[in-house]
N, C-alpha and C positions, 0 to 999 in steps of 0.2 A: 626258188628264187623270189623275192619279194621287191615288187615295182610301185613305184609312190603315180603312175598311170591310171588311169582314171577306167577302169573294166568298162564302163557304160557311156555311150558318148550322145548329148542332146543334139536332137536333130536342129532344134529351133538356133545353135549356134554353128557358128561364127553367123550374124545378118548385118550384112550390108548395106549404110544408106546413102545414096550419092548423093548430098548437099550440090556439087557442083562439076562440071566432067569436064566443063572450058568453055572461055568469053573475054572478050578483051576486057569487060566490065563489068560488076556486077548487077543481076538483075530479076526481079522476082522469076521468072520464067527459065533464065539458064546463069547461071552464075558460075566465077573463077571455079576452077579446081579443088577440091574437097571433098573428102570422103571420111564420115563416120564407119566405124568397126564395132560391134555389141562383139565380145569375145565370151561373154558369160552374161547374168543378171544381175552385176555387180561391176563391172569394167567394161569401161569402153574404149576405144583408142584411136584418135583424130590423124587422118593420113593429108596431109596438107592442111592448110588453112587459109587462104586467100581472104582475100576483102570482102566483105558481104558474107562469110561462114556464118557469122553471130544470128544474121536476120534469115537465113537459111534454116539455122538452129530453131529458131523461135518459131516461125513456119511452120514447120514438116512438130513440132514437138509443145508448141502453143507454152501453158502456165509450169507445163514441166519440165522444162528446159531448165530452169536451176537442178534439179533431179540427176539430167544427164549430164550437166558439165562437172558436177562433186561424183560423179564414176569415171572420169574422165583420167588414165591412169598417163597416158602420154601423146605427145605433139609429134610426127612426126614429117619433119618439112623436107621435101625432097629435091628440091633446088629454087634459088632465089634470085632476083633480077637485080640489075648493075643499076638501074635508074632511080630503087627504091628499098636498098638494104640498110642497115649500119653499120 
């Protein structure tokens, strides 16, 4: 049987960076909701994105933050507020 599954699995993947876990506001020390996903050395994938994600970004990832947003494969926004949608 031939499986397109990958025999060898990196330890160093899936890593997890928590931009932000919850705050009414954003703020260098704890900021809105937001969660980075490395899936590989080539994709990444953004699990919410709250207010203040970008400067979170820049932060934790300094000059190479254009780097990881052009790996940046999808947004995934898991629910939205009545006060500030469109």
């Amino acid at each position: 049987m031939d499986s397109s599954l990958p025999t060898e699995v990196d330890p160093q993947y899936p890593e997890v960076v928590f931009l932000g876990t919850g705050s009414a506001v954003p703020m260098k020390s704890r900021n809105v909701s937001s969660t980075l996903v490395h899936v590989s050395p080539s994709r990444v994938l953004l699990l919410d994105c709250g207010e203040g994600t970008f400067g979170q970004l820049y932060r934790h990832y300094g000059d190479e933050v254009d780097d990881v947003l052009c790996q940046l494969s999808a947004v995934f926004v898991s629910h939205i507020h009545a006060d500030h949608h469109t």
